[in-house]
C-alpha positions in Angstrom: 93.4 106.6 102.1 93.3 103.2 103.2 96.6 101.7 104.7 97.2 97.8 106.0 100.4 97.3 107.8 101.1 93.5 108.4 102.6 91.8 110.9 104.3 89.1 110.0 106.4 88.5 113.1 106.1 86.0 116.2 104.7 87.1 119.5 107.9 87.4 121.3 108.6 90.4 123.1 111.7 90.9 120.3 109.4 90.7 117.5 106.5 92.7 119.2 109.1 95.5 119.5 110.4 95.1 116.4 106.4 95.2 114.4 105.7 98.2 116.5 109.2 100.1 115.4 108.1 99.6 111.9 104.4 100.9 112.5 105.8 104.0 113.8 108.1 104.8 110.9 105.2 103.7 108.4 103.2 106.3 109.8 106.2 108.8 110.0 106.8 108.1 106.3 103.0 109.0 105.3 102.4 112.1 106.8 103.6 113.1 103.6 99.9 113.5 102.7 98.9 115.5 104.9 101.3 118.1 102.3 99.3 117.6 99.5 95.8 118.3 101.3 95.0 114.8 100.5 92.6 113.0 102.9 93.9 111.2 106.2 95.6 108.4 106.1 93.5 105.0 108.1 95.7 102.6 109.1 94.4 98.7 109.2 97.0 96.4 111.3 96.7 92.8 109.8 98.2 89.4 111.6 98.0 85.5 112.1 94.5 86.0 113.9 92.9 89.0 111.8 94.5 88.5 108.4 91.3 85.9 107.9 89.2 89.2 107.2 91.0 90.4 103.8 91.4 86.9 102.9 88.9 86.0 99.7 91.2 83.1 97.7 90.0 79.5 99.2 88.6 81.1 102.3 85.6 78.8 103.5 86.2 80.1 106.7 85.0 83.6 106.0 82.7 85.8 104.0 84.4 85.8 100.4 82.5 88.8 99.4 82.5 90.9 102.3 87.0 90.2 102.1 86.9 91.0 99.0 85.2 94.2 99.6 87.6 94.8 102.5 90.7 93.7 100.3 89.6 95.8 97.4 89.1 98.9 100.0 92.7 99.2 100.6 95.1 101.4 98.6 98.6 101.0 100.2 99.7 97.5 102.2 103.1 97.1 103.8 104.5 93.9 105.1 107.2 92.9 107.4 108.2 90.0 109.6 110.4 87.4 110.7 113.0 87.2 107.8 112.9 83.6 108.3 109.4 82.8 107.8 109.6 80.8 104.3 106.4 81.3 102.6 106.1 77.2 101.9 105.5 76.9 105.6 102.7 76.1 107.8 103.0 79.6 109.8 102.9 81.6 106.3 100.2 80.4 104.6 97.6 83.1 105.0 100.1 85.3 105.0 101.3 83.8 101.3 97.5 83.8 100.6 97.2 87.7 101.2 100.3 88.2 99.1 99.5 86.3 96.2 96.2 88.5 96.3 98.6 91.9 96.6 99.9 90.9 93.3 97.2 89.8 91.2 95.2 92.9 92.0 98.4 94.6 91.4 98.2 96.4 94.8 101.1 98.9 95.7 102.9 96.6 98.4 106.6 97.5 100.5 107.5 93.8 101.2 110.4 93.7 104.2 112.4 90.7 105.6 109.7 87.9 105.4 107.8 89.6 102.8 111.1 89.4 100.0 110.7 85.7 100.4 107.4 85.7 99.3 107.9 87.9 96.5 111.0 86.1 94.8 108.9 82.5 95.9 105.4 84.3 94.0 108.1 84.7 91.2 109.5 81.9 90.6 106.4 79.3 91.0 103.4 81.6 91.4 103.0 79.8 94.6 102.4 76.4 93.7 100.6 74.0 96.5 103.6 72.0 97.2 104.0 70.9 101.0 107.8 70.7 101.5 108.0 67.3 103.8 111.9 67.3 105.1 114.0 69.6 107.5 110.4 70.2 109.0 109.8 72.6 105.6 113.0 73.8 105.6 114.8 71.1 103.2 117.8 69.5 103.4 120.9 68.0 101.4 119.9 66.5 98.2 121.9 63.5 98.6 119.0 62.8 101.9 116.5 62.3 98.9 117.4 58.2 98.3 116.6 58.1 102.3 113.3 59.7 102.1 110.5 57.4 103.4 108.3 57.4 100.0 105.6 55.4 101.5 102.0 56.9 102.4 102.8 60.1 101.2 100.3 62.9 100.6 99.2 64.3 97.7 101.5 67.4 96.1 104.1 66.1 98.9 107.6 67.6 98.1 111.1 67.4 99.0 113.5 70.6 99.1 117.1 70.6 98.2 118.1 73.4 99.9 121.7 73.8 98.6 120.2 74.9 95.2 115.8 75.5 95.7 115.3 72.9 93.6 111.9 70.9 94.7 111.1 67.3 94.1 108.0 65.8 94.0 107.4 61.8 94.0 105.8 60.3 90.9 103.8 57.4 92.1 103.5 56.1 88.9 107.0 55.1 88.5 108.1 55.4 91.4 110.4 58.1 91.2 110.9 61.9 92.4 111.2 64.5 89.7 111.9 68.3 89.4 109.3 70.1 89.8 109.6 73.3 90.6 112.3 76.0 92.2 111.6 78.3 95.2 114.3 80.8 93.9 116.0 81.1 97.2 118.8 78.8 99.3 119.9 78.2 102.6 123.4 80.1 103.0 124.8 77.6 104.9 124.2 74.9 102.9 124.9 76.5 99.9 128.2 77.7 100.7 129.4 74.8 101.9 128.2 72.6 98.4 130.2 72.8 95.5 127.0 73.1 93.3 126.0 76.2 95.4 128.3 78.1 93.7 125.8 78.1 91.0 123.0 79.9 92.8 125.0 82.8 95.2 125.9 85.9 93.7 128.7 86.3 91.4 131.7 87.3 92.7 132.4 91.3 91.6 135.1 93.9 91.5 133.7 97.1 93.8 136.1 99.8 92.5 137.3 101.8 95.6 137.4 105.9 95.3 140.4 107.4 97.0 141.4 106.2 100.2 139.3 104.4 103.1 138.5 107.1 105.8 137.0 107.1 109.1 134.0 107.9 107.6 133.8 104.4 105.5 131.2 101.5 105.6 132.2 98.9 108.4 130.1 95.8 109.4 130.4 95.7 112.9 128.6 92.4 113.7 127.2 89.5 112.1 123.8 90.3 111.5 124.8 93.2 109.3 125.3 93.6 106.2 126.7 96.0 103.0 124.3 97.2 100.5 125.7 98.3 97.2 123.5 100.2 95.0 123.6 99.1 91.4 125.1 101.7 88.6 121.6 101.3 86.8 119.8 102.2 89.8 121.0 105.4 91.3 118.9 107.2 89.9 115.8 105.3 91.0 113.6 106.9 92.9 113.2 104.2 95.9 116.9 105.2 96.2 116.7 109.0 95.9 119.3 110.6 98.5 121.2 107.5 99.4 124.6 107.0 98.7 126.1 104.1 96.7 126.7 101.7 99.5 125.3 101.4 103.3 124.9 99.1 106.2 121.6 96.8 107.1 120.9 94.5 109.8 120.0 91.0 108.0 119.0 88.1 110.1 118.3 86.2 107.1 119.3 82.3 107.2 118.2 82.2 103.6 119.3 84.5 100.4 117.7 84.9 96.8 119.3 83.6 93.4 120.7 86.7 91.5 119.0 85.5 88.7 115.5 83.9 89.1 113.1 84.5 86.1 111.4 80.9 85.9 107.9 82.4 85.7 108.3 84.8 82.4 105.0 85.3 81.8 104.7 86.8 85.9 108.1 88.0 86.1 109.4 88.9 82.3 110.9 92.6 82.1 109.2 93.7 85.2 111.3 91.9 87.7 114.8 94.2 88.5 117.3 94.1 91.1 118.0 97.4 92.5 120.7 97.1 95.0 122.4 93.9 96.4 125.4 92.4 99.1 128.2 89.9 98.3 125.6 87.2 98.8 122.7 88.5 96.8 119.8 90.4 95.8 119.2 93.0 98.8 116.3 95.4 97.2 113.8 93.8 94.2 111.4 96.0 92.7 108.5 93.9 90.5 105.8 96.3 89.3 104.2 97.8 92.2 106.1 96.1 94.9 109.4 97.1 96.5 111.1 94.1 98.4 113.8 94.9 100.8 115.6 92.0 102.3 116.4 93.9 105.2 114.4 95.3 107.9 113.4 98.8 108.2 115.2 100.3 111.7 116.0 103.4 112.8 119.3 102.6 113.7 120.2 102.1 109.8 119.0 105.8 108.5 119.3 104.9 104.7 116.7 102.2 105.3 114.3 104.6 107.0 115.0 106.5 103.3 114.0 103.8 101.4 110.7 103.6 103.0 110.0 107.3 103.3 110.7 107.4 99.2 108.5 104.5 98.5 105.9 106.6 100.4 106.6 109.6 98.2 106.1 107.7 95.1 102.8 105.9 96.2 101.4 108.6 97.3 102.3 111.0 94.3 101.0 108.7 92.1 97.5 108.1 93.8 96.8 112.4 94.0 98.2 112.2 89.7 95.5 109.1 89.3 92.6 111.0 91.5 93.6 114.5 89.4 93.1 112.7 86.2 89.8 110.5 87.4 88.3 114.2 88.0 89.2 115.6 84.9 87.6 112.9 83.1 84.5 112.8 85.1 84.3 117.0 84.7 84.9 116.4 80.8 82.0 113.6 80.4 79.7 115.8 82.8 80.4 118.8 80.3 80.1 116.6 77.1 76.5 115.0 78.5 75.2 118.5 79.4 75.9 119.9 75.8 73.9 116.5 74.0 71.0 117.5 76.2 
């Protein structure tokens, strides 16, 4: 069984040690093979200067068929990163390359920090080639759009309101910008301070409390964390088996999803659900064969070490039911061509 871990994080010594946390618990979480006699797991690590090799879409850079054959090769992929690497940027491209591949080839995929954005941007515009031009790809305020130098610009050029994710893009014909597209995600800070951003944060909802607050209860105890509620709908899910309704992350996250984002209905349609969440937003997305946690995975948050370890569980699970049946079959047309001869 073929494994790729990517590393989507920058070569700091923070973010080495946070990549190689998350390799160790990705290999924790898979010894679960080993328990059904299934063949060894190989793990493939994947980053800015390697990622080139799995790469087939646009590459002119490498061997298209020999990626493919490489890409194709591979049976589980796991992402994480920088949770503020936007997938419109300069620094993510390959990396948003590689992911839109994951998802047309349907590819069972555990997308963390970094690796959400690109699955709610994937989402909502099937990641169209739009360079974002202000806040150095970051956006800005949309009253800065009137301001916006409109001369020379380059082709599929685009500004980003990032109050709501809407994207502009300028119409040289009549001189004009127009909506084209939205990333499905906004800058918290903007947003919050906007009185249109109310429109895109998550509504506002009553939490019913069980008896009284102990000891024992759910406190963030800085910033950078945050509470993740489970949804009624979902407790039963199995990406949330043995976790209880409501536990603490860390999220570095500048950025947050729109509850609702469901532009792309022929990608997204009924597929696309929202499995737990904070006061903010969207906090774990599952899309087909992808699970997205806004959060990283750390050891120091035990529920999200769960989440991982069950989406292991499941993967693995259904690959030995898909392998049991391919046999069968094969055995039943080897049985059926001997008694025609």
């Amino acid at each position: 069984m073929k494994i790729i871990i990517v590393n989507g994080y920058s070569s700091t010594a923070a973010g080495n040690d946070m990549f190689k946390r998350f390799v160790v618990i990705v290999k924790k979480a898979f010894e679960c093979i080993r328990t059904y006699g299934m063949e060894e797991a190989s793990f493939v690590i994947l980053d800015r200067k390697n990622i080139d090799t799995y790469i087939y879409m646009d590459n002119k850079k490498r061997d298209n068929t020999e990626a493919r054959r490489l890409f194709d090769s591979t049976d589980i992929i796991l992402m994480d990163g920088d949770a503020n690497l936007l997938p419109w940027t300069k620094p993510a491209a390959k990396f948003s390359i590689f992911f839109k591949q994951c998802k047309q080839c349907n590819k069972a995929l555990f997308a963390a920090g970094f690796a959400f954005y690109m699955l709610i941007y994937y989402c909502a515009t099937n990641f169209s080639p739009i360079k974002i031009l202000n806040g150095n790809g970051w956006g800005s305020k949309l009253e800065e759009l009137h301001k916006f130098p409109t001369e020379g610009l380059p082709s599929g050029a685009g500004f980003l309101d990032n109050e709501t994710g809407d994207i502009y893009t300028y119409n040289n014909n009549n001189n004009s910008w127009v909506p084209s597209a939205n990333t499905g995600l906004h800058y918290i800070r903007n947003a919050a301070s906007a009185v249109i951003g109310q429109f895109v944060q998550n509504v506002k909802v009553y939490r019913g409390k069980i008896g009284i607050r102990s000891i024992n209860d759910t406190y963030k105890s800085n910033e950078n964390e945050a509470i993740c509620f489970v949804k009624k709908s979902s407790v039963q899910h199995w990406a949330l088996l043995g976790l209880p309704k409501k536990f603490l992350v860390l999220e570095k996250n500048a950025w947050d999803s729109h509850p609702v984002n469901v532009t792309q209905a022929d990608i997204v349609g009924s597929n696309y659900h929202t499995l737990a969440d904070n006061e903010r937003g969207p906090n774990i997305i599952e899309h087909k064969n992808t699970l997205a946690t806004l959060f990283h995975v750390n050891p120091k948050y035990p529920e999200t070490v769960q989440i991982l370890t069950n989406f292991a569980i499941h993967i693995v699970n259904l690959i030995r039911v898909l392998l049991y049946l391919s046999i069968r079959v094969m055995e039943e047309l080897i049985i059926l061509w001997s008694l025609q001869r």
